[in-house]
N, C-alpha and C positions, 0 to 999 in steps of 0.2 A: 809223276810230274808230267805236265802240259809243255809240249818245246812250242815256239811260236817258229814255225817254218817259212815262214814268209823273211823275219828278219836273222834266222839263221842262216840260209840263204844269204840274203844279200849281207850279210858279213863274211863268208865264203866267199863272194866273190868282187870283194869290195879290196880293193889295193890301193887305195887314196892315201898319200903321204900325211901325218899326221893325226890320222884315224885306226884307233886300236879299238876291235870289240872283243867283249866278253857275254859270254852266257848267264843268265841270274839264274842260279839254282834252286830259287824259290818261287820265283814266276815264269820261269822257261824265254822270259824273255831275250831276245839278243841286242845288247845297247852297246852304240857307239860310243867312246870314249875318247875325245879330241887333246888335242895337245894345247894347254890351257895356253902355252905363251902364241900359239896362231887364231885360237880364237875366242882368250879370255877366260872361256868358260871352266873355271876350278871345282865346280860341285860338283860335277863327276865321277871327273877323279878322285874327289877326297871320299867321294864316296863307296866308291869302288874301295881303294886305299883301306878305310875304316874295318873292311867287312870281307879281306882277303878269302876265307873260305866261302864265302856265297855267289862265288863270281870266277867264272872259270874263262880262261883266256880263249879266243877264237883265231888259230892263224888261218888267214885267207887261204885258199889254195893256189896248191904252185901255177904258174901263168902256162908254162907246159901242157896241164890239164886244162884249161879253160880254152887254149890254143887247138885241142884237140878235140874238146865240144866242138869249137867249130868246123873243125875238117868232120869231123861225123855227119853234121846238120851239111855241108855241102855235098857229100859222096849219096845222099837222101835225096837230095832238091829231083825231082823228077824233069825238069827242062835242063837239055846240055848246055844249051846256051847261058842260060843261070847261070847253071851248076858252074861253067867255064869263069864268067866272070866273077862270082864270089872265089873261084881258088885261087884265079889270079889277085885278088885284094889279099890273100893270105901268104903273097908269096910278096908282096912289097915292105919298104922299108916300117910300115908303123900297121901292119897286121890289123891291130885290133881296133881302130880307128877304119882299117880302109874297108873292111868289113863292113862294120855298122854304116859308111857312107854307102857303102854296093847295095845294102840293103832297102837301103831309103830311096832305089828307085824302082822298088818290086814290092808294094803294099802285101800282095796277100802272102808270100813267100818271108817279107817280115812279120809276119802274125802267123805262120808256120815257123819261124824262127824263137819267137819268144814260145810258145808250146813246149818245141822241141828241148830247148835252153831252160825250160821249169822242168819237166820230166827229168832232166841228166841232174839240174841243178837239188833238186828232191833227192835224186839216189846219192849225190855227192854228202849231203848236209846227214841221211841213214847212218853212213858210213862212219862219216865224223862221230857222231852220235857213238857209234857202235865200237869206235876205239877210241874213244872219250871212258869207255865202261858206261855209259848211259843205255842202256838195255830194254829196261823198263819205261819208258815214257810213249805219251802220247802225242801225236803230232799231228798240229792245230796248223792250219792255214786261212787267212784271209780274204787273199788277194783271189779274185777268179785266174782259172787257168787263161793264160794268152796276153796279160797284163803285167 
């Protein structure tokens, strides 16, 4: 089987209220599945629903984890200075918000960011894979690295 890593990935690391994915075990795809009564949409789910064994649930990972990608990517940053004010965005009240604003004033340190955030994010979606019992698959990426 073909996983698509791109959208495994970002259902690992997707915690959006009313957003469940699951993995297709026949196209390796990873498809969002909404909460029909926020945005209607029912084929989805009925779809999903219809064909319980072809569809293997994705729980995102714990915010903990993603919390500590980011102290990784800042104990890396090679400027103190940076490195100082992305830690302090991790130590205020909304973390994961004050990060990605600290980021948005150091372009190439954000484009060393998203790299660093696909590399971990890659080993994270292995693992899932690999205590899923998915052993055997191939994994397929899209997106260029930094994107």
């Amino acid at each position: 089987m073909h996983v698509d890593l791109d959208s495994l990935t970002t259902a690992l690391d997707d915690h959006s209220p009313g957003i469940e994915w699951v993995l297709d075990r026949r196209t390796g795809e990873g498809i969002a599945v909404t909460d029909p009564m926020v945005t209607g949409d029912e084929e989805t789910e009925a779809l999903v629903a219809g064909d319980p064994a072809r569809y293997l649930r994705i729980e995102p990972m714990p915010s903990h984890e993603a919390f500590e990608i980011m102290e990784a990517f800042v104990e890396s940053v090679a400027s103190a200075a940076i490195g100082d004010r992305l830690g302090e965005s991790l130590r205020r009240r909304h973390p994961f918000r004050e990060f990605k604003e600290a980021l948005s004033s150091y372009p190439e340190v954000r484009a060393s960011w998203f790299r660093f955030h696909g590399e971990r994010m890659t080993f994270v979606a292995k693992r899932w894979l690999s205590d899923a019992g998915l052993n055997d698959v191939i994994c397929i990426s899209q997106r260029p690295t930094g994107v």
